[in-house]
Structure formats: structure tokens, C-alpha cells
C-alpha positions in Angstrom: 125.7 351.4 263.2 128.8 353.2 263.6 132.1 352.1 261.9 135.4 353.8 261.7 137.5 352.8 258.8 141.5 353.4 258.7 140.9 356.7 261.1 144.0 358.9 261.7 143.6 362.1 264.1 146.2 364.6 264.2 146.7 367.5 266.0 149.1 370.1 263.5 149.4 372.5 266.8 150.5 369.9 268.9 151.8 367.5 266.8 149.5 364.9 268.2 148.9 361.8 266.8 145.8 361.4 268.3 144.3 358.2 266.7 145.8 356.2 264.4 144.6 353.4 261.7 141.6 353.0 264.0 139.3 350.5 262.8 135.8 350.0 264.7 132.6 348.9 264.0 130.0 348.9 266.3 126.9 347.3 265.4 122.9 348.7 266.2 121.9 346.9 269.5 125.6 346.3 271.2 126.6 347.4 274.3 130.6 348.9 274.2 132.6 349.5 276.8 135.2 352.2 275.5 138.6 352.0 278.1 142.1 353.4 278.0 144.3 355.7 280.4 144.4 359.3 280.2 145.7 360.4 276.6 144.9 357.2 275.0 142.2 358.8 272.7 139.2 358.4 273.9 137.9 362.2 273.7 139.2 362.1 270.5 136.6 358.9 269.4 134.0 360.8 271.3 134.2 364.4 269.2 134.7 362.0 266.2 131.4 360.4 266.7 129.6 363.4 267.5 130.7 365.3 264.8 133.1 367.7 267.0 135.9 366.7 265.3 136.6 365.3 261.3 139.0 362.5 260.9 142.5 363.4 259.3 142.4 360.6 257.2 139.4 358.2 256.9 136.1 357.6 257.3 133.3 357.9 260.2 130.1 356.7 260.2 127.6 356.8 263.1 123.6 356.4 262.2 124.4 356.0 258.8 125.8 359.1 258.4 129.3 360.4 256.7 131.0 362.5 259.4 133.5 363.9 256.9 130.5 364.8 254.1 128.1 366.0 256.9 126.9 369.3 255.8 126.1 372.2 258.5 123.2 372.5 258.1 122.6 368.7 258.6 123.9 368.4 262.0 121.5 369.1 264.4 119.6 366.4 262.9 122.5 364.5 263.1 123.0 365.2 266.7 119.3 364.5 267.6 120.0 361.2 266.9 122.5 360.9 269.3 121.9 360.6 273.7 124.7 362.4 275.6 125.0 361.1 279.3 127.9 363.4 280.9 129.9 362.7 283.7 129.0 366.1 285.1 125.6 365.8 284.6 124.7 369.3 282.7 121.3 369.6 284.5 119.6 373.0 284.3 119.5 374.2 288.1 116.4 375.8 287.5 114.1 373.4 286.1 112.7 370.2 287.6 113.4 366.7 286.7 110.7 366.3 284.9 111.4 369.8 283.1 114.8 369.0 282.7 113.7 366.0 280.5 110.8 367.5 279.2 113.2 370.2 277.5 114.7 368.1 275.0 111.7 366.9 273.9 110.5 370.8 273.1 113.3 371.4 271.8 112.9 369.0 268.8 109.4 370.1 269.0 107.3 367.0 270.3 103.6 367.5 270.7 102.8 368.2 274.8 101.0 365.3 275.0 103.7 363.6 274.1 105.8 364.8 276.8 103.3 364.7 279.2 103.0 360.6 278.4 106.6 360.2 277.8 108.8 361.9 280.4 107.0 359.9 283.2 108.1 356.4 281.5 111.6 357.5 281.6 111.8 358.7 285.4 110.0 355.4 285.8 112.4 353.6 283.6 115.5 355.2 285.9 113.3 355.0 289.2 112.8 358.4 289.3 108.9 358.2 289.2 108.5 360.1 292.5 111.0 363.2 292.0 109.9 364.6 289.0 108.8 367.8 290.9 112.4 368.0 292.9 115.5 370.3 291.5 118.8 369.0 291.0 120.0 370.0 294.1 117.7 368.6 296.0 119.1 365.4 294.4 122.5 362.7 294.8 125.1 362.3 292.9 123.4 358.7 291.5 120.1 360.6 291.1 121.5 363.4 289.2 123.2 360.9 286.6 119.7 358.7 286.3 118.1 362.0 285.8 120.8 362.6 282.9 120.3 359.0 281.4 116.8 359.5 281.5 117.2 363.0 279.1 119.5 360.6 277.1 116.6 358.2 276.3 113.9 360.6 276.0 114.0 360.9 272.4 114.2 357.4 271.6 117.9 357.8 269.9 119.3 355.3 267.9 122.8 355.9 269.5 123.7 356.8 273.8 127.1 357.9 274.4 127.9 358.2 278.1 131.0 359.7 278.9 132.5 358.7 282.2 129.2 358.7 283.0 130.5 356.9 287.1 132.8 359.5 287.0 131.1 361.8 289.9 129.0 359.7 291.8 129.6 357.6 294.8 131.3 354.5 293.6 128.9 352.0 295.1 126.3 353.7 292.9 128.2 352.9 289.7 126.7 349.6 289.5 123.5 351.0 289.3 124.4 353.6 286.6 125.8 351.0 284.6 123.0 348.4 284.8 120.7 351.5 284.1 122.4 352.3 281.0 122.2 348.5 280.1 118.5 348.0 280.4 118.4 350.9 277.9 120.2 348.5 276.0 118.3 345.7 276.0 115.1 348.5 274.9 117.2 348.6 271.4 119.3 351.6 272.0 122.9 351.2 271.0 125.5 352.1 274.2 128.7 353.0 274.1 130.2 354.0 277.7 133.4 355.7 278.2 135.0 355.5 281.0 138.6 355.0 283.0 137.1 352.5 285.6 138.6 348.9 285.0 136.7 346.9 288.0 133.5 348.6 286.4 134.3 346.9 283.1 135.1 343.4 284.4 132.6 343.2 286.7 129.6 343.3 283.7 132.4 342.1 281.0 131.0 342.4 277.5 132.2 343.6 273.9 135.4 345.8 275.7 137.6 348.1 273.1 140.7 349.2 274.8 142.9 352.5 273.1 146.2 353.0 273.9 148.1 355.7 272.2 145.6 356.7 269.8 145.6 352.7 268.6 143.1 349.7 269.5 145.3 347.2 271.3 142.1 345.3 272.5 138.3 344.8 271.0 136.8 341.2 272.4 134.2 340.1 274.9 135.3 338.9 278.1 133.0 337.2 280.7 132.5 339.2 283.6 133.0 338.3 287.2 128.9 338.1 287.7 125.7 337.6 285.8 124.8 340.8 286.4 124.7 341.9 282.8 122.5 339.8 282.1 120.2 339.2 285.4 120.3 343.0 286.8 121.3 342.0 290.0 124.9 343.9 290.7 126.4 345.5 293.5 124.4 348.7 295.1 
């Protein structure tokens, strides 16, 4: 779950009010489209509910930890629990697909049999079963985000956060991304999915939480203009 009670962000060295008297909660299973134009507050949530950033005033809560009483030495735990999809990807040039995914798993020390059984059923999961020996630049745009979705899930999180995750790829490939990140979704996985691109947003339609000036001005579903979050079957 992740919840933000009465949240105020401010910036002393700019005199920023970043967020204010934000209150969000997002329960385990939802899919949330985060939207609002540039300086709204969106990075702001995002270093909020990765721990980047503490609150001014209130409280955070993401996995069912305290943001504000999180001690150091508690937060790369914290953070395991927690996907990252980028929108500029953060691949390692020099490993594979399949080592690219296969390093987050090391790092939080999974068994290599484990790996070896669980990086294949993510490519597959992102139709990448066939490149796990290419690099990234031997990859798209599209394949170099399913590749980072795929990292994302590797680990099973409770919690993906994909920031503009459409944000670099050929738009006609967005649909894809997004119905990607939604069959993760429907696995369990909480999503929440940043991003600037309105069409995106009422195509699928869903649970949609809209900042403007550091304050929520919208958070309801809206139907979308398709079925396609629900039957898989958007635009290509």
C-alpha cells in the first residue's frame, strides 16, 4: 500500500512549494496513472516514494514503511522492494539482456538457479524470449524499455514505479509498454506510471490522479476510449 497523508514539500532554496496537503492512497493491486504538466510535482511524489526525498510536513508510506522514520541502514531493503522502469532505460551497455536482468537478482543475492529459471520467464513475460544473448544496442527503443520492465519485475516487488516510462520510444510502441506494464499488474504487482502523455491515459482510462501545482485537482477512474485495459488488444 502506499498512502500519503496531509504531505507538504518545500524547497527553502527555492522557495518552492512543491506539494501541498497531498493526500493519496494507493491500494496493493491498483494500477495509477500519475499525470500533470511540467512543474506540477510529479518528481517530487516520485523521490517521496522512493525515499529520495522526506516530506516537509506529513507522512509517507509505501510497503508499509514510514518514509520520515526510515533509518539508513534500512533502505536498501526498502528500495528492494520497489521496481524502477526509467524513461531512459539505464541498461548496462556491456552486458546482455539476460545479464542485464540477471544483475539485480545477484545483487540481492538470489541462488543461480534461481536466475537461471527466473530471468527467462520475464523476457518471456515482455516477449523478449529470443534476445536474451543481444546487447542493448543491438536493440529498439520499445525493446530497450521491455528489457527495463522486465529488470523491474525480476524481483517480484511489491511496488513498480515507471517514470515516463513512453517517454523515448516510438510513440506507436507506447501501447505496447503500457499494456506490458499492465499485465504485470494483473500478476499482483502494484503500478504506478508517470507520465506527461494525455492520449496514453485516456485511451486505457483507469484510477487517473492529476497534480497541478504541487495539489491533486483530480483522482477518479474514467473509462477509456477501448477495452484494451482489460482485453490486451491496443494500438501497436
Amino acid at each position: 500500500m502506499v498512502e500519503l497523508k496531509n504531505v507538504d514539500v518545500f524547497y527553502k532554496e527555492s522557495g518552492v512549494d512543491a506539494l501541498r496537503d497531498v493526500n493519496i492512497r494507493i491500494n496493493d493491486g491498483e494500477f495509477v496513472f500519475i499525470v500533470g504538466d511540467s512543474g506540477a510535482g510529479k518528481s517530487t511524489l516520485l523521490k517521496l516514494l522512493t525515499g529520495e526525498h522526506l516530506p516537509t510536513k506529513g507522512r509517507v508510506f509505501v510497503n508499509g514503511y514510514n518514509i520520515a522514520k526510515l533509518k539508513k541502514s534500512k533502505m536498501p531493503k526498502f528500495r528492494r522492494s520497489i521496481g524502477m522502469v526509467f524513461q531512459d532505460f539505464r541498461l548496462i551497455p556491456g552486458m546482455t539482456v539476460f545479464e542485464n536482468v540477471a544483475f539485480v537478482l545477484r545483487v540481492v543475492d538470489k541462488p543461480k538457479r534461481f536466475i537461471r529459471q527466473r530471468v527467462p520467464y520475464v523476457l518471456n513475460l515482455v516477449k523478449l524470449a529470443d534476445r536474451g544473448k543481444s546487447y542493448p544496442s543491438q536493440l529498439s527503443g520499445g525493446e530497450r524499455q521491455r528489457v527495463g520492465i522486465a529488470r523491474a519485475f525480476a524481483t517480484d516487488p511489491g511496488l513498480i514505479i515507471a517514470d515516463e516510462p513512453t517517454g523515448n520510444i516510438d510513440p506507436r510502441l507506447s501501447y505496447e509498454i503500457v499494456e506490458l506494464l499492465m499485465d504485470i499488474n494483473r500478476c499482483g504487482t502494484t503500478v504506478i506510471m508517470v507520465t506527461h502523455e494525455h492520449d496514453l491515459v485516456q485511451y486505457f482510462g483507469g484510477r487517473i490522479i492529476n497534480l497541478k501545482k504541487g495539489k491533486v485537482v483530480f483522482d477518479d477512474f474514467i473509462a477509456g476510449r477501448s477495452s484494451a485495459s482489460t482485453s490486451g488488444e491496443g494500438e501497436k
